[in-house]
C-alpha positions as a printed NumPy array, in Angstrom:
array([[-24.051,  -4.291, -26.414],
       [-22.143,  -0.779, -27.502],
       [-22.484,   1.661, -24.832],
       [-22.534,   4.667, -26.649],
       [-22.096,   7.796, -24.249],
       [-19.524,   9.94 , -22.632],
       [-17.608,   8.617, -20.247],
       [-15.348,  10.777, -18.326],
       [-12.425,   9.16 , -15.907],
       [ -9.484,  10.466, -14.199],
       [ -5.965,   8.884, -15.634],
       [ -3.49 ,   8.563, -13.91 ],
       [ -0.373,   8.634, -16.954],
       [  2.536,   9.76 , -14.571],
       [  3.947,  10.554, -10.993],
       [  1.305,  13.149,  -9.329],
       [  0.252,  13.286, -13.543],
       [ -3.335,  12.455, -14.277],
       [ -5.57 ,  13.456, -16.912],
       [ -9.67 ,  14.296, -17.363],
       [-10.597,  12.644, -20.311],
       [-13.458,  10.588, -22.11 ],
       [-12.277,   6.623, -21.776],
       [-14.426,   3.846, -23.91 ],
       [-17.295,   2.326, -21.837],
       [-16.743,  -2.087, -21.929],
       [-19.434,  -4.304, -23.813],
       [-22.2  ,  -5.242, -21.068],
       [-21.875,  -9.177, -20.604],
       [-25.073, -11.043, -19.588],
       [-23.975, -11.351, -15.928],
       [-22.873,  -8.037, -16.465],
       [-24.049,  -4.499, -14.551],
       [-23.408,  -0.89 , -15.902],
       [-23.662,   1.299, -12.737],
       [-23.658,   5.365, -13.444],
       [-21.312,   5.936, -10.841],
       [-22.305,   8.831,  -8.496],
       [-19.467,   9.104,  -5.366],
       [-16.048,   8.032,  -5.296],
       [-14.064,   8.027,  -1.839],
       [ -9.846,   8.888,  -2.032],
       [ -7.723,   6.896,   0.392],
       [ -4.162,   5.813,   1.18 ],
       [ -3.56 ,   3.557,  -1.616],
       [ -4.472,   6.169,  -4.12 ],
       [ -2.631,   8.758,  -2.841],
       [  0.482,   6.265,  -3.001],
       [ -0.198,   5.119,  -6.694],
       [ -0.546,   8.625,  -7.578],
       [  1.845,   9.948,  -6.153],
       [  4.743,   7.044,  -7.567],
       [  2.534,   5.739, -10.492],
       [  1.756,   2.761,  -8.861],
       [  2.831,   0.916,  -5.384],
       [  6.142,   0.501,  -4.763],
       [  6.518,  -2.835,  -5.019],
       [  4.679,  -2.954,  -8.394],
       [  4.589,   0.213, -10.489],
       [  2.36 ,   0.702, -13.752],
       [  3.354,   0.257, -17.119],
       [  0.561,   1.98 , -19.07 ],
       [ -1.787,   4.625, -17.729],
       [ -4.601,   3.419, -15.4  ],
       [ -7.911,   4.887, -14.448],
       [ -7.819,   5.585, -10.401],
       [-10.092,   4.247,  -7.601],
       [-11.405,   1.458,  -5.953],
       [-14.372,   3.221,  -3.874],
       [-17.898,   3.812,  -5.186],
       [-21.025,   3.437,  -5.145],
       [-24.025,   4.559,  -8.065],
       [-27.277,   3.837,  -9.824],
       [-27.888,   0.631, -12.045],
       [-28.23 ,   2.067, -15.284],
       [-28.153,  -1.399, -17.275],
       [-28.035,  -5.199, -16.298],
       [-27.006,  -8.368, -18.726],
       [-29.851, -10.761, -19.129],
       [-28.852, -12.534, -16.907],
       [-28.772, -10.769, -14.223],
       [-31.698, -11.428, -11.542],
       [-30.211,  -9.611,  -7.985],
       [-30.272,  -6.043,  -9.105],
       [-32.596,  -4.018, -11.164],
       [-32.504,  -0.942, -13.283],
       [-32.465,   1.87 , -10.526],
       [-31.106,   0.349,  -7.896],
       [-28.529,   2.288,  -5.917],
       [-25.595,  -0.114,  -5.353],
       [-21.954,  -0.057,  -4.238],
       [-19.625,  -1.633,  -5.903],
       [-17.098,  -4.194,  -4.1  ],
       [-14.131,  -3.515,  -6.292],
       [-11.514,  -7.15 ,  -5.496],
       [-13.224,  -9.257,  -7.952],
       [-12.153, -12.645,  -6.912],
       [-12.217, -15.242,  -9.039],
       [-14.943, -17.55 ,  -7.235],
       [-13.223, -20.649,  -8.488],
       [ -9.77 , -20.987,  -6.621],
       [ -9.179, -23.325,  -3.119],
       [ -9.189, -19.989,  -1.283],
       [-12.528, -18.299,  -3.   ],
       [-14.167, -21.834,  -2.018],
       [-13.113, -21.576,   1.186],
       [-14.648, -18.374,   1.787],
       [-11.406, -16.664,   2.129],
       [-12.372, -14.63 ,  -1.402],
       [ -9.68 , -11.789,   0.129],
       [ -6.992, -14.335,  -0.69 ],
       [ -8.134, -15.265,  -3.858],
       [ -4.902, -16.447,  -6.115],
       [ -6.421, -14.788,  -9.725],
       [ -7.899, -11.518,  -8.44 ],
       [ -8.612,  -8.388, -10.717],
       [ -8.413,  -5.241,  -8.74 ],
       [-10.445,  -1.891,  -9.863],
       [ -7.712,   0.3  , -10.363],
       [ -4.451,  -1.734,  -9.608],
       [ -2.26 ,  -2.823, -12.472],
       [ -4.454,  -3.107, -15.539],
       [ -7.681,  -3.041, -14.476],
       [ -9.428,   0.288, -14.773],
       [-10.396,   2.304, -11.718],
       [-14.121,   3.872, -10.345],
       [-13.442,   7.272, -10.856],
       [-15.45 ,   7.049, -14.134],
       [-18.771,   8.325, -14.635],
       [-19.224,   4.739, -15.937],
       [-18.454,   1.257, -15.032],
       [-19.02 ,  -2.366, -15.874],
       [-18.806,  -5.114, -13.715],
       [-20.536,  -8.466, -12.847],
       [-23.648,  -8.197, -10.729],
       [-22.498,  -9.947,  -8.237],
       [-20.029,  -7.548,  -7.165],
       [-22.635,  -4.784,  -6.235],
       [-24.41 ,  -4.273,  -2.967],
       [-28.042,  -2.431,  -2.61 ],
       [-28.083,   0.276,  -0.15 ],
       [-31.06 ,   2.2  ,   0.856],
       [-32.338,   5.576,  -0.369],
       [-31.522,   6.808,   2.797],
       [-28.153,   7.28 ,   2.625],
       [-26.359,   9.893,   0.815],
       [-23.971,   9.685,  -1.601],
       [-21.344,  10.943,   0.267],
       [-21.979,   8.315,   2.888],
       [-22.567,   5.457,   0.273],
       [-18.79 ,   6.487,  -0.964],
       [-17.47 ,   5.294,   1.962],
       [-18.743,   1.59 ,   1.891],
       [-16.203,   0.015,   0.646],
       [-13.583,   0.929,   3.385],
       [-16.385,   0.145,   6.144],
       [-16.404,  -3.169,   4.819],
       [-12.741,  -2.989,   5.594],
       [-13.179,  -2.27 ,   9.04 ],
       [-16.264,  -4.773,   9.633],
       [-13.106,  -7.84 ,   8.479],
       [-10.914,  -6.326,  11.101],
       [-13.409,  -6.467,  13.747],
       [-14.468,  -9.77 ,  12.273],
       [-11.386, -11.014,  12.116],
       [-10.356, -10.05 ,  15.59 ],
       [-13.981, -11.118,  17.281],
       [-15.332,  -7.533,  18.363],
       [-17.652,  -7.696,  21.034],
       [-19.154,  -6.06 ,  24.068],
       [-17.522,  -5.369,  27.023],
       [-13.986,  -5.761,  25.74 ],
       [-11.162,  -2.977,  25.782],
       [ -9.616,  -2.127,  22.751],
       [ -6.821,   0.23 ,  21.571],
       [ -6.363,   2.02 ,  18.385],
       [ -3.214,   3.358,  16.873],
       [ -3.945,   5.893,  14.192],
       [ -6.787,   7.992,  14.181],
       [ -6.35 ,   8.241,  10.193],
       [ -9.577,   7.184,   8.067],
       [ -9.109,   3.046,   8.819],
       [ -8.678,   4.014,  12.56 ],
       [-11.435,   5.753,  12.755],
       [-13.786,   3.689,  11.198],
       [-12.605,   0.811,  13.143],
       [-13.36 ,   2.766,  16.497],
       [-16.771,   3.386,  14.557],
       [-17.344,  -0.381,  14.367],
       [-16.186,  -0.783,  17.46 ],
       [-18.366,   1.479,  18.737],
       [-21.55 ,  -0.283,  16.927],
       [-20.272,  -3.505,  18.432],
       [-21.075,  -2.73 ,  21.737],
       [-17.378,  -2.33 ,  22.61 ],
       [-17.089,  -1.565,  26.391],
       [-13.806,   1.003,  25.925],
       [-11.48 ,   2.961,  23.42 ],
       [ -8.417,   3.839,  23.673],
       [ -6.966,   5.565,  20.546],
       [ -3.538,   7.061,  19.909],
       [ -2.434,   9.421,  16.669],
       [  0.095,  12.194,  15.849],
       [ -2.038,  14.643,  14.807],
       [ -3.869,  16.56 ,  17.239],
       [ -7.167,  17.306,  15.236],
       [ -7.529,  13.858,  14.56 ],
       [ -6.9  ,  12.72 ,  17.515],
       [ -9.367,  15.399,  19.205],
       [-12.118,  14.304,  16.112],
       [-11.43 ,  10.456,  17.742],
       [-12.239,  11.412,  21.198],
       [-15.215,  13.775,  19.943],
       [-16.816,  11.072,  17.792],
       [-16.17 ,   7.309,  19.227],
       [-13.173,   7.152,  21.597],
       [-13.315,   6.803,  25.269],
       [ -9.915,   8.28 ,  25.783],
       [ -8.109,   9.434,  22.73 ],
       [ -4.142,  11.273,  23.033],
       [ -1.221,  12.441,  20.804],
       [  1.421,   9.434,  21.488],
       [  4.913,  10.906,  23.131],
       [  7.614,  10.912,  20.902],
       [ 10.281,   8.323,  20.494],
       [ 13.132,  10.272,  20.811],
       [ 16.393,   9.224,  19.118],
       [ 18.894,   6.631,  20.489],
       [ 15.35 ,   5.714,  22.676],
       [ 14.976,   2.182,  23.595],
       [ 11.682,   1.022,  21.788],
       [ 10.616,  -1.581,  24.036],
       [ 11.229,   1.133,  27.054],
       [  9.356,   3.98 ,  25.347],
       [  6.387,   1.431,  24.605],
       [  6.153,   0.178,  28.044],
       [  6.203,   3.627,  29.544],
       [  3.507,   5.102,  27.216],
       [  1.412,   1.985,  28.467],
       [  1.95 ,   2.736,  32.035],
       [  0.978,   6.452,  31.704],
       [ -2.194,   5.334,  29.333],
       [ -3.044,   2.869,  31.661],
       [ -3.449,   4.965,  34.578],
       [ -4.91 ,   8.125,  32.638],
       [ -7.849,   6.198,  30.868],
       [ -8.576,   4.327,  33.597],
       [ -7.527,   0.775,  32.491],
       [ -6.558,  -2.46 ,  34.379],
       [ -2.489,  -2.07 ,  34.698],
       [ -2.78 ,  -5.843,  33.049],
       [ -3.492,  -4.266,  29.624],
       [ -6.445,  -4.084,  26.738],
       [ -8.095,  -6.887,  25.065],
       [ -7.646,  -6.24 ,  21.48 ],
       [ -4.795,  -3.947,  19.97 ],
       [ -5.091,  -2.73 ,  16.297],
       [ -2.392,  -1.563,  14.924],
       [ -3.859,   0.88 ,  11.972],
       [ -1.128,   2.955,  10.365],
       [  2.2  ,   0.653,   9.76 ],
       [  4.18 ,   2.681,  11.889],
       [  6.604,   0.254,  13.799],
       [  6.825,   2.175,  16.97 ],
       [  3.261,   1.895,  16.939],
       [  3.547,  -2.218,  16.774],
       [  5.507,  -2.449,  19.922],
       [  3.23 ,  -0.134,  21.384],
       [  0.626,  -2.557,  20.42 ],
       [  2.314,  -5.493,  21.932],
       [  3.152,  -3.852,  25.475],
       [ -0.638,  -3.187,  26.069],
       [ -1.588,  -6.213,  25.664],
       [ -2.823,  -7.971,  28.006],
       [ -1.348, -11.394,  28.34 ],
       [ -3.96 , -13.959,  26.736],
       [ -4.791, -10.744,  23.857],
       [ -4.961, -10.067,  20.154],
       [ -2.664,  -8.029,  18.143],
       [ -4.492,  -6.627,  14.973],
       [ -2.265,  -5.647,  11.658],
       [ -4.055,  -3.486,   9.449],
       [ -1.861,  -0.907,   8.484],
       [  0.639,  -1.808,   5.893],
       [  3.904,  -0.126,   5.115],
       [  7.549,  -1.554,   4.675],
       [  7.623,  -4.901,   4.055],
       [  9.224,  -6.242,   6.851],
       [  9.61 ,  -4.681,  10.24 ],
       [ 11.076,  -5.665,  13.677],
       [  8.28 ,  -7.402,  16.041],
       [  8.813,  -7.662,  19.84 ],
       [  8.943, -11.417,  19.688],
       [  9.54 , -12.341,  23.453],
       [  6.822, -10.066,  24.715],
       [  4.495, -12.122,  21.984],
       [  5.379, -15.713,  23.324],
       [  5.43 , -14.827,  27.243],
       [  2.447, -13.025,  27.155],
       [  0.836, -16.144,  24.396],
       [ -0.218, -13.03 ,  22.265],
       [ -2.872, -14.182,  19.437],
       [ -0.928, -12.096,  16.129],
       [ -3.101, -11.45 ,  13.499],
       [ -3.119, -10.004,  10.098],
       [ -6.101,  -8.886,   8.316],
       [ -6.84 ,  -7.637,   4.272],
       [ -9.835,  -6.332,   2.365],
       [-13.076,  -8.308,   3.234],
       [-14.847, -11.079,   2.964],
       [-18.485, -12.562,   2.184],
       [-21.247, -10.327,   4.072],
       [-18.657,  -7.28 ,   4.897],
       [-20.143,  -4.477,   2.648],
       [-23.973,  -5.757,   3.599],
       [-22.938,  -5.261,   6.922],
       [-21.435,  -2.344,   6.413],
       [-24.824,  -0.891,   4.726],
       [-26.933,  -2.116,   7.566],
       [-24.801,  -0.449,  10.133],
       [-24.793,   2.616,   8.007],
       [-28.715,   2.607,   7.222],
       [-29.445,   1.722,  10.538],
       [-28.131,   4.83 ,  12.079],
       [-25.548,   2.424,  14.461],
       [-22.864,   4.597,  12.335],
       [-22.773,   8.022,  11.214],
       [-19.829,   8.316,   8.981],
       [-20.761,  12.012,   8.221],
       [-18.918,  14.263,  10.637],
       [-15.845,  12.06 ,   8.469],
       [-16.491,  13.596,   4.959],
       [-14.423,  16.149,   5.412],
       [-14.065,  17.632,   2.02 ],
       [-16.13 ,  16.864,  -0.866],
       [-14.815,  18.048,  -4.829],
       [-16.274,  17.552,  -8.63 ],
       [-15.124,  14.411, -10.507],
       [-12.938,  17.046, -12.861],
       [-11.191,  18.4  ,  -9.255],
       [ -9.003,  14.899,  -8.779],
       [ -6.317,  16.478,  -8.735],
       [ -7.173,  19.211,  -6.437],
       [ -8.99 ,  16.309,  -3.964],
       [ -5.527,  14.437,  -4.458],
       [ -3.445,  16.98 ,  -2.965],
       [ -5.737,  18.162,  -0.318],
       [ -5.604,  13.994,   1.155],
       [ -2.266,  14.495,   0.864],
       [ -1.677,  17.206,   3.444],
       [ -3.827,  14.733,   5.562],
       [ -5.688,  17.833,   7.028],
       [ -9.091,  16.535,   7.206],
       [-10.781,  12.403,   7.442],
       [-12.299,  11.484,   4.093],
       [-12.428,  13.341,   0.704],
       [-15.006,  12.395,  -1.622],
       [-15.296,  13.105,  -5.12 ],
       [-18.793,  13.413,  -7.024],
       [-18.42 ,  11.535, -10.139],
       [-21.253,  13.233, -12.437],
       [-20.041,  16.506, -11.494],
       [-17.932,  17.583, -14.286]])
């Protein structure tokens, strides 16, 4: 079926170089949505791809329309299609795994060997007024969320594999490093999960006072590590002071989630540990950093990596949302047009505020 419409998208074509412009609108396959997309959340990865036209290990070859957060209105369905309806306000999960590999089988659909990624190497972003994809990569959400809020689905359903992944529950301790936008929203989880105390650690002071404001127990700027510093010494001294200041058993937190890919921050990680814990990699960065291996073997430290999400995240994610559990509001920080990506770009950038959303239909 022609679509036969305008269809504005932001292209990236260059470094910190993207263009407004009207981009073609697929054929709508029988198992096949089109969703009029309505909000569009920025976050790390974009700002990376646009600002090196693409990620550094894999940079593009032909321009690409940006994003991978979104959520709209079903404006057509395939035939087929028998889970959403004409009208339904939906986000859209953007890894579309292949549903056929050992992994997807497995339930691991994260992992999945054949993925195709909305706006990573050729496969066009969300920040389109328009998009196509098969139903069963959209979610329903309520009426009573806003579109702001419904922007940010996608990277709660980050956060609810993280605390999946590590086994949230009440009356654990947990500590935080980065009070960025996938710290935050893990505290938020957290939070919802009945999570006894947070701890959360940043280098910006208005983020870190917006952590202890909104979800965090005890929230501080982390000292510096000064040059020629030990790490192992400078991590096992900020525990010590932490440890005393918050209020915490000298022996160390449950869980420790490391949230920014800063490597001071993974020793950090390690030392408050408590022996018997879990470690929690979310935040990536260089591709191979030093890890305090002797503190992870005597203290039997449970190390554990964790990527996109899995079956049931962004439903979960919409209940906790819809059910008032989490308020992602106070995040959305700054809120632009569609035609203002560039302007929404460079304001992430500085890093200033949480979340930046864009507004797709405004033009």
């Amino acid at each position: 079926m022609a679509q036969h419409f305008s269809n504005k998208a932001c292209v990236l074509v260059g470094p910190e170089m993207i263009e407004f412009t009207d981009v073609p609108v697929p054929p709508l396959g029988r198992e096949d949505v089109l969703v009029r997309v309505e909000a569009s959340g920025i976050c790390g990865t974009d700002i990376t791809i646009y600002k090196n036209f693409g990620l550094p290990q894999k940079a593009l070859t032909k321009p690409l329309v940006m994003g991978h957060e979104a959520a709209g209105v079903v404006a057509r369905v395939g035939e087929a299609v028998m889970n959403v309806a004409v009208g339904d306000r939906v986000a859209i999960e953007p890894f579309f795994f292949c549903k056929k590999c050992h992994n997807c089988k497995t339930g691991r659909t994260n992992l999945c060997k054949t993925p195709r990624q909305a706006g990573f190497g050729d496969v066009p972003g969300l920040l389109s007024q328009y998009y196509v994809c098969d139903a069963d990569f959209v979610v329903k959400f309520p009426d009573s969320l806003s579109w702001e809020e419904a922007g940010c689905i996608q990277p709660l359903a980050v956060a609810v594999q993280l605390a999946k992944r590590a086994k949230f529950a009440a009356g654990q301790t947990i500590a935080i490093f980065g009070c960025g936008p996938l710290g935050s929203l893990v505290m938020a989880v957290a939070r919802a999960y009945g999570v006894s105390k947070i701890l959360a650690f940043g280098r910006s002071q208005e983020r870190v006072d917006f952590a202890r404001k909104s979800w965090a127990d005890y929230a501080a700027v982390s000292p510096p590590l000064d040059e020629g510093q030990d790490v192992t010494d400078w991590a096992e001294a900020f525990k010590t002071t932490t440890m005393n200041e918050a209020g915490v058993e000298s022996c160390g937190v449950d869980i420790a989630v490391e949230a920014t890919s800063a490597e001071a921050y993974m020793h950090a990680g390690m030392a408050f540990l408590r022996p018997g814990g879990t470690y929690v990699q979310a935040g990536i960065g260089q591709p191979v950093n030093s890890f305090p291996t002797f503190t992870i073997v005597a203290k039997e430290l449970d190390v554990i990596g964790t990527v996109r999400y899995t079956a049931g995240c962004f439903q979960t994610a919409v209940d906790l949302l819809a059910s008032g559990k989490i308020d992602l509001k106070p995040m959305i920080t700054a809120v632009f047009p569609l035609s203002k990506v560039a302007e929404a770009l460079k304001y992430a950038m500085k890093r200033e505020g949480l979340k930046v959303i864009l507004m797709n239909q405004q033009i």
